[in-house]
C-alpha positions in Angstrom: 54.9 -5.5 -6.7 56.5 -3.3 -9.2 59.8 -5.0 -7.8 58.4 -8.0 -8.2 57.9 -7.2 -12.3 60.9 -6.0 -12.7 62.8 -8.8 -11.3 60.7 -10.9 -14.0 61.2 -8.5 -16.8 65.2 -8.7 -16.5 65.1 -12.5 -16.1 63.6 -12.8 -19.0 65.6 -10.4 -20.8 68.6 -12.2 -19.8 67.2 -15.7 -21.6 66.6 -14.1 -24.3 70.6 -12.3 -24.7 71.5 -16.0 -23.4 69.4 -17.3 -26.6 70.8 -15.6 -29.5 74.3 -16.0 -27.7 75.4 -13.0 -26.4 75.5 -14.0 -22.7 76.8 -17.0 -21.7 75.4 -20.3 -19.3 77.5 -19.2 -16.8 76.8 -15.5 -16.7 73.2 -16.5 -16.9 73.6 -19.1 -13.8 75.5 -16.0 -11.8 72.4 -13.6 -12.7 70.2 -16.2 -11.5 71.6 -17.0 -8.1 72.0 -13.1 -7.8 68.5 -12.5 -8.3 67.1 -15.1 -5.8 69.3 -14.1 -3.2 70.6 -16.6 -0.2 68.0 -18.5 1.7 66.9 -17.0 4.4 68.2 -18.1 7.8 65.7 -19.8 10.3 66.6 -20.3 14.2 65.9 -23.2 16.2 62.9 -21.5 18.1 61.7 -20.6 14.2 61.5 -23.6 12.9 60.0 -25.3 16.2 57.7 -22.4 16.4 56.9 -23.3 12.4 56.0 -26.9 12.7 53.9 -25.9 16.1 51.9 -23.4 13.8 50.9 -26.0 11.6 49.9 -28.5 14.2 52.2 -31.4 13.3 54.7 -33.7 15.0 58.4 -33.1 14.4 57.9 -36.7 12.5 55.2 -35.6 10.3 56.9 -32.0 10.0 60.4 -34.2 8.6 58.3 -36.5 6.2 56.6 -33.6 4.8 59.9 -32.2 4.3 62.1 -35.3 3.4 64.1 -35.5 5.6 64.8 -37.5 8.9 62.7 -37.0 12.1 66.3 -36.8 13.7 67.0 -33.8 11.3 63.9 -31.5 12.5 65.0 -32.8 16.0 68.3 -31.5 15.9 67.0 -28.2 14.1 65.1 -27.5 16.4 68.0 -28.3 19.1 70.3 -25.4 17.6 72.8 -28.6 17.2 72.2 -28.5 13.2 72.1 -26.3 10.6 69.3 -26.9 7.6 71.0 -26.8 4.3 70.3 -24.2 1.8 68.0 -26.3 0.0 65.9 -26.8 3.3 66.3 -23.4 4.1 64.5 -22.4 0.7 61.7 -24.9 1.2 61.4 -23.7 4.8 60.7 -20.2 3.5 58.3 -21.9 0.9 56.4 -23.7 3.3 56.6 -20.9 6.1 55.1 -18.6 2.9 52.4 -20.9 1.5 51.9 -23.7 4.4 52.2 -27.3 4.2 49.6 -27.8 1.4 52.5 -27.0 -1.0 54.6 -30.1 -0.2 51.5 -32.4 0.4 51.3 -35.5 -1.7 48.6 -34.6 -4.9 46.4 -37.3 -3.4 46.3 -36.4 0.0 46.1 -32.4 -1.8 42.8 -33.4 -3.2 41.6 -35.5 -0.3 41.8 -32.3 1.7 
């Protein structure tokens, strides 16, 4: 938690040097990524064993995600890897479920 703050605190610091000029885009792009960290890395049987906790098919699992039914297939088959970005909104989803990449009306619905 503390950690958490902290992480926040600096961030913000860093816009506001990046503001009056002091550090630049790019340092503030580098701090950024640095911050985050990489996407965390997610196994075939992880991602399968994902989309099985939620109770959906690996069709509903890719539209949910935007991507191609063949994609989560082939995830789940070790024979791909999931970009970054995918990787990030794996962790997202794995964090805070599937409401979180629902469509507002279906959101609502629910």
């Amino acid at each position: 938690m503390a950690n958490k703050r902290l992480r926040h605190e600096l961030v913000d610091g860093m816009r506001a040097l990046e503001k009056i000029g002091i550090v630049g885009s790019t340092t503030m792009r580098h701090f950024d990524v640095r911050l985050l960290g990489a996407p965390p890395s997610f196994s075939a049987r992880q991602i399968r064993q994902l989309r099985e906790s939620f109770e959906v098919s690996q069709a509903v699992f890719a539209a949910l995600l935007n991507v191609s039914t063949s994609t989560v297939q082939k995830w789940e088959q070790g024979q791909k890897e999931p970009t970054a970005a995918a990787l990030r909104l794996l962790q997202v989803v794995k964090r805070h479920g599937l409401a979180v990449v629902l469509p507002e009306n279906v959101r609502s619905a629910a």
